[in-house]
mmCIF file of the N, C-alpha and C atoms, coordinates in Angstrom:
data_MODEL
# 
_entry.id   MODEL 
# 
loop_
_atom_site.group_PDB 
_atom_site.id 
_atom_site.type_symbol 
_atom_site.label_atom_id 
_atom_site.label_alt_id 
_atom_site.label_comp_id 
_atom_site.label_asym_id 
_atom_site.label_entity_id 
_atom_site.label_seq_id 
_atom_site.pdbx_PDB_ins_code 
_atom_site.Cartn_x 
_atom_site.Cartn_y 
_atom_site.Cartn_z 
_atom_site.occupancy 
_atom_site.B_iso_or_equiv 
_atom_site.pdbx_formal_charge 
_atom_site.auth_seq_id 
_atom_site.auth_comp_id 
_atom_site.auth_asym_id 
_atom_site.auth_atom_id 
_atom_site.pdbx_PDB_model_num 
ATOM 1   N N  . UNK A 1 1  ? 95.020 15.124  147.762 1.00 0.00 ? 1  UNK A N  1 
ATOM 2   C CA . UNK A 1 1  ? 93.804 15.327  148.542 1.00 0.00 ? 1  UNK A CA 1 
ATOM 3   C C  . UNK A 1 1  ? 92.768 16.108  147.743 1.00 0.00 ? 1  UNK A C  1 
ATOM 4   N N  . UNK A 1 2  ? 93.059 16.751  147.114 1.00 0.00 ? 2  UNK A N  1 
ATOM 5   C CA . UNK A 1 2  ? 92.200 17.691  146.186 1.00 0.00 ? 2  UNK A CA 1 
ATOM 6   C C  . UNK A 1 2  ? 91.366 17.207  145.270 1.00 0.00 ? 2  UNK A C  1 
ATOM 7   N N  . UNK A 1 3  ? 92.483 16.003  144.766 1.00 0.00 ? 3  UNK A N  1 
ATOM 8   C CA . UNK A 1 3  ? 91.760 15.272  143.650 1.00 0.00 ? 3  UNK A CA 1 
ATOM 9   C C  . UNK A 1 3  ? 90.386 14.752  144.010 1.00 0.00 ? 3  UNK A C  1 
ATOM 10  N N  . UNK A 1 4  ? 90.761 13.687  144.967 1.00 0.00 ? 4  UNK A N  1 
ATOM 11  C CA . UNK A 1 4  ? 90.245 13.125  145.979 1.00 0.00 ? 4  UNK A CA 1 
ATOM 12  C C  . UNK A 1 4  ? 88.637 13.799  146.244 1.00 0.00 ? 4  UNK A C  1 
ATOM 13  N N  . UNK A 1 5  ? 89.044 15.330  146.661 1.00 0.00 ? 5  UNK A N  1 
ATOM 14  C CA . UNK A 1 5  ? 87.956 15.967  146.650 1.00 0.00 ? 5  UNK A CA 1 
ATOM 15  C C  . UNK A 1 5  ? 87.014 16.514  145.119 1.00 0.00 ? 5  UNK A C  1 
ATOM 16  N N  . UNK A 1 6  ? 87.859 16.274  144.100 1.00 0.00 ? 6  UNK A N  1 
ATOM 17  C CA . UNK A 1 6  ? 87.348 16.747  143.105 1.00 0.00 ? 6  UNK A CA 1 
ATOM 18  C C  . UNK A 1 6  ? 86.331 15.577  142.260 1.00 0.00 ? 6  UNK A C  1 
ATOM 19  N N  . UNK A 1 7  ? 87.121 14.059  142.789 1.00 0.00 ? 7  UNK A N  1 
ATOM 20  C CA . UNK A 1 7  ? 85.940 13.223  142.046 1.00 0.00 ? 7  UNK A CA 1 
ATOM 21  C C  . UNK A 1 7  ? 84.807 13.113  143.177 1.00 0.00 ? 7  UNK A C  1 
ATOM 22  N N  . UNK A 1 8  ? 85.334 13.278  144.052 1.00 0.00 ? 8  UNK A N  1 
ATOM 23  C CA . UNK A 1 8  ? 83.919 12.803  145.150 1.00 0.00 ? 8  UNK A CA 1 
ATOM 24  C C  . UNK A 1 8  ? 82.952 14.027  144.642 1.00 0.00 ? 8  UNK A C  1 
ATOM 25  N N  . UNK A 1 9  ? 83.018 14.926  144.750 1.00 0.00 ? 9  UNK A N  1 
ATOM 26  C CA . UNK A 1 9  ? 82.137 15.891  144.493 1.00 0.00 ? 9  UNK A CA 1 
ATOM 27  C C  . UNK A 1 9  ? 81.424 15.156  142.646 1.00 0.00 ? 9  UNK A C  1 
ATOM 28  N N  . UNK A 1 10 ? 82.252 15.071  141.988 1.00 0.00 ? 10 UNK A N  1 
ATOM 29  C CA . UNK A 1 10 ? 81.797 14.881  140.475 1.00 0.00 ? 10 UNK A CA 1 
ATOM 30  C C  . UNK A 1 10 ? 80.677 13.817  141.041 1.00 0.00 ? 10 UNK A C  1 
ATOM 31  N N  . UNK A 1 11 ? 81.427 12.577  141.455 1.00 0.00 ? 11 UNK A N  1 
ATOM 32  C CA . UNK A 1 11 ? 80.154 11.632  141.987 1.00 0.00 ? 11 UNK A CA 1 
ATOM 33  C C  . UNK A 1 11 ? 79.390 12.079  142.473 1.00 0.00 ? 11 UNK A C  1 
ATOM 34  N N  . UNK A 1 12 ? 78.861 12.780  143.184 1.00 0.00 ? 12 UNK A N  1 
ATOM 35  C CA . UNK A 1 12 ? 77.847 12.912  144.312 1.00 0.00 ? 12 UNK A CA 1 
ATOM 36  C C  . UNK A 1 12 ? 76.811 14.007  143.370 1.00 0.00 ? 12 UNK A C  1 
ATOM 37  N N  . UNK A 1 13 ? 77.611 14.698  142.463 1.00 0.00 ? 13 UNK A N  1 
ATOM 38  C CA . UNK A 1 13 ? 77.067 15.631  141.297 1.00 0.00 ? 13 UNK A CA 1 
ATOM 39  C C  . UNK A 1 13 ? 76.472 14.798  140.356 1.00 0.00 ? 13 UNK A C  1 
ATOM 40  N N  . UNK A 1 14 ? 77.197 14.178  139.681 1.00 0.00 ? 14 UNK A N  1 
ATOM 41  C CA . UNK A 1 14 ? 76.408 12.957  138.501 1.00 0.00 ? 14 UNK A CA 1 
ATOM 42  C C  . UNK A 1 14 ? 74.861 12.053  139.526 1.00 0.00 ? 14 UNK A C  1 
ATOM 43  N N  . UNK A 1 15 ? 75.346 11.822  140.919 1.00 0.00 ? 15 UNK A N  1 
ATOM 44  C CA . UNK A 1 15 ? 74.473 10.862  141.537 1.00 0.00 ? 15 UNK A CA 1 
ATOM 45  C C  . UNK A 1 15 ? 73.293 11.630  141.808 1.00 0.00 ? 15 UNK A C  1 
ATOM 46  N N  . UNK A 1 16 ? 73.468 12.754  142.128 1.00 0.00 ? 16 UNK A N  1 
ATOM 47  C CA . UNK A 1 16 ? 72.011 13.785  142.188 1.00 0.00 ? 16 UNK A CA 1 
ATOM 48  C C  . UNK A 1 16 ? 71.135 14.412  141.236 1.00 0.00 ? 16 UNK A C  1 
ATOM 49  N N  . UNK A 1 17 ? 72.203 13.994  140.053 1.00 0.00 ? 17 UNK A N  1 
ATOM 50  C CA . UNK A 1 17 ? 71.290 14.185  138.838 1.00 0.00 ? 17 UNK A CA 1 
ATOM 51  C C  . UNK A 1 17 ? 70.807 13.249  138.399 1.00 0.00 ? 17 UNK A C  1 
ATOM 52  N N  . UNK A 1 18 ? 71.247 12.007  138.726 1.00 0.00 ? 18 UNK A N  1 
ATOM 53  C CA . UNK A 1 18 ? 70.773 10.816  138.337 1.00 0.00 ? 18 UNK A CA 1 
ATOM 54  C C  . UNK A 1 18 ? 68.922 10.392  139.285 1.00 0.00 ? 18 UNK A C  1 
ATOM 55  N N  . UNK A 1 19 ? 69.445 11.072  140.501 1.00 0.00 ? 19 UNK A N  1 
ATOM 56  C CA . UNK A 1 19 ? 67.979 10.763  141.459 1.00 0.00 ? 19 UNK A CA 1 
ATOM 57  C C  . UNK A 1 19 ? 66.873 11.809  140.590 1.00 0.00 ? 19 UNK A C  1 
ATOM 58  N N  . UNK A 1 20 ? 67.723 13.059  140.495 1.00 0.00 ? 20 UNK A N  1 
ATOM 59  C CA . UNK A 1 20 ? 66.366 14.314  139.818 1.00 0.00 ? 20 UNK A CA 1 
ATOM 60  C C  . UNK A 1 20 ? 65.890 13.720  138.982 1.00 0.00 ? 20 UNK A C  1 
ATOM 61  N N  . UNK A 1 21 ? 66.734 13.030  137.615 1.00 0.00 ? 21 UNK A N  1 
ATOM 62  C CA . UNK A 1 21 ? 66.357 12.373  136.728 1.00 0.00 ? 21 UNK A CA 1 
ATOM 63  C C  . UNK A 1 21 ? 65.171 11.465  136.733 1.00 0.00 ? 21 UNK A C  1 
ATOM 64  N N  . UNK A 1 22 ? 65.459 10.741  137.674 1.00 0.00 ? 22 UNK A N  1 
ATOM 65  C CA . UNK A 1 22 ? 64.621 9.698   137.843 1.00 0.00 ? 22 UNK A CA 1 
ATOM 66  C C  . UNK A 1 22 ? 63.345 9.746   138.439 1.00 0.00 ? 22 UNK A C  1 
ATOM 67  N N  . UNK A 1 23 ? 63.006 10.693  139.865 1.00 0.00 ? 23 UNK A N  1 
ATOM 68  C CA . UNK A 1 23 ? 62.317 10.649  140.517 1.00 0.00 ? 23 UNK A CA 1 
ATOM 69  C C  . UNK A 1 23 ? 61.033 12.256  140.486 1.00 0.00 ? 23 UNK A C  1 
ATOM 70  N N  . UNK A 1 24 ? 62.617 13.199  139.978 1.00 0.00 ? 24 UNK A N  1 
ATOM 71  C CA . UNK A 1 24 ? 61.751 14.840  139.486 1.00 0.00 ? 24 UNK A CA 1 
ATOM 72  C C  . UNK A 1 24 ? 60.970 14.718  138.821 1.00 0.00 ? 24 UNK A C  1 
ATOM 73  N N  . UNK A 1 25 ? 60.746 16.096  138.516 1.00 0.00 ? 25 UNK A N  1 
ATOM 74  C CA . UNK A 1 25 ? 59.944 16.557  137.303 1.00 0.00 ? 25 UNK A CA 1 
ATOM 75  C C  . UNK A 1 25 ? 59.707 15.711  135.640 1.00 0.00 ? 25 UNK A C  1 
ATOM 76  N N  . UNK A 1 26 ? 61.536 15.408  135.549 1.00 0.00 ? 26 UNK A N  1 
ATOM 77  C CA . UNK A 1 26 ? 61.466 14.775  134.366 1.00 0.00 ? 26 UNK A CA 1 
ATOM 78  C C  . UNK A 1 26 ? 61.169 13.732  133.857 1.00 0.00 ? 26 UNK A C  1 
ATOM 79  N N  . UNK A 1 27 ? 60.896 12.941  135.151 1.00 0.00 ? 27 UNK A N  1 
ATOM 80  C CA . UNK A 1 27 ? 60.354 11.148  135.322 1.00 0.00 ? 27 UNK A CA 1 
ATOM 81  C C  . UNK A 1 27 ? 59.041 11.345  134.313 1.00 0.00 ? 27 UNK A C  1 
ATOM 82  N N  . UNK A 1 28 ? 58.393 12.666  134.648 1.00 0.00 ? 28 UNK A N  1 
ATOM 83  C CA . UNK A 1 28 ? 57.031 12.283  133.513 1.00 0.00 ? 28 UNK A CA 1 
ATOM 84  C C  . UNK A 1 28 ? 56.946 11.660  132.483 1.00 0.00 ? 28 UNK A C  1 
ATOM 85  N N  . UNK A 1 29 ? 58.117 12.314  131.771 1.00 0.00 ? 29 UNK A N  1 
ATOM 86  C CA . UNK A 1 29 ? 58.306 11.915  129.947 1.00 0.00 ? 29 UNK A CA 1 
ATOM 87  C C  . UNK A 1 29 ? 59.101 10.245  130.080 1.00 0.00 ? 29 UNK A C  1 
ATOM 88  N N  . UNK A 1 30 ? 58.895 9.719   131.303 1.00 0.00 ? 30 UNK A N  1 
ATOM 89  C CA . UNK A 1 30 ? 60.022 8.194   131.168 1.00 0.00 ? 30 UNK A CA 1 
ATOM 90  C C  . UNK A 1 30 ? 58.785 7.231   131.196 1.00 0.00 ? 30 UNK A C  1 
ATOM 91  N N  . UNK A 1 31 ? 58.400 6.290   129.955 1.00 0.00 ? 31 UNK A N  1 
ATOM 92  C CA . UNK A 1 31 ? 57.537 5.112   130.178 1.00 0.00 ? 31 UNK A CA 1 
ATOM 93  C C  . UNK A 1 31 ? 58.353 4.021   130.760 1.00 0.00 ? 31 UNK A C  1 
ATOM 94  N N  . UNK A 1 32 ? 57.459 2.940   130.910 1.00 0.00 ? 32 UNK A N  1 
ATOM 95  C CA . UNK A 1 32 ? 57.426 1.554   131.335 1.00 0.00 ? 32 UNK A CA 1 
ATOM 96  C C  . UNK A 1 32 ? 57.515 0.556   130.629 1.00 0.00 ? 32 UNK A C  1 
ATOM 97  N N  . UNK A 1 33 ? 58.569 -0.396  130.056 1.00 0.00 ? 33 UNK A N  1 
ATOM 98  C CA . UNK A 1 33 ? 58.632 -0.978  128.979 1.00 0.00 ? 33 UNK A CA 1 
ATOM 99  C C  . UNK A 1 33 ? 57.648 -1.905  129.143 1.00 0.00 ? 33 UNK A C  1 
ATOM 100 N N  . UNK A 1 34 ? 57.385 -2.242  130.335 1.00 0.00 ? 34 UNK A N  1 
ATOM 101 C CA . UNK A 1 34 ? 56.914 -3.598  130.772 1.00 0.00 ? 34 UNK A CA 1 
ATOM 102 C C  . UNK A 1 34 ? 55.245 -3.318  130.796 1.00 0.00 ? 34 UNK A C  1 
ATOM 103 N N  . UNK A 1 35 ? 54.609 -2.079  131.020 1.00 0.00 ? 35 UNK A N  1 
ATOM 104 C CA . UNK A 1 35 ? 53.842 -1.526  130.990 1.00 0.00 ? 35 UNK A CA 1 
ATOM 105 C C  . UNK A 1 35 ? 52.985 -1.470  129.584 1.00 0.00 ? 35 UNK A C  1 
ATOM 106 N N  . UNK A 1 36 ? 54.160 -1.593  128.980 1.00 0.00 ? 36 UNK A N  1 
ATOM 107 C CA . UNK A 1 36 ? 53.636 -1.449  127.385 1.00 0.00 ? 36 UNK A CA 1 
ATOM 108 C C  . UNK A 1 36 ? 53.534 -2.972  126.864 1.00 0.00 ? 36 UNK A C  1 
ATOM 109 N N  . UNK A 1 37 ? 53.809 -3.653  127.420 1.00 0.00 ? 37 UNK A N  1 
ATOM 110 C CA . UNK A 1 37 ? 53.504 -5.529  126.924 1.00 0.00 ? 37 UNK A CA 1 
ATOM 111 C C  . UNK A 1 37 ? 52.753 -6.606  127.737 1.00 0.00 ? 37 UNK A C  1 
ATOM 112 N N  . UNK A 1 38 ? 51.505 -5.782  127.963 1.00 0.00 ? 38 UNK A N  1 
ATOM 113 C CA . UNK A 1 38 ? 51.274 -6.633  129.024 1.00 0.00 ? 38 UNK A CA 1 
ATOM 114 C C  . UNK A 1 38 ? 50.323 -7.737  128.291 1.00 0.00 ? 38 UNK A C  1 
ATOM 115 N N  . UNK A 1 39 ? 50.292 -9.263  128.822 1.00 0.00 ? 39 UNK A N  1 
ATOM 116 C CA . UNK A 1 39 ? 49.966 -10.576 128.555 1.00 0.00 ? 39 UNK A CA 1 
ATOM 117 C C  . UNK A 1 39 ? 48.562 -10.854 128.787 1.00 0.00 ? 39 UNK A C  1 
# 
């Protein structure tokens, strides 16, 4: 059961850094590949 509790937490830890990542502060420094080729 512990375990159990120990990856769920890791997930839910990796997954909230993954949203900060994306959506925080640090999104500034992330371009647009697609943004950069436009036709």
């Amino acid at each position: 059961m512990s375990v159990a509790i120990g990856v769920l937490a890791v997930l839910l830890s990796l997954t909230g850094f993954g949203v900060y990542q994306a959506f925080g502060p640090p999104s500034k420094a992330l371009d647009d590949p697609f943004d950069d080729h436009e036709d």
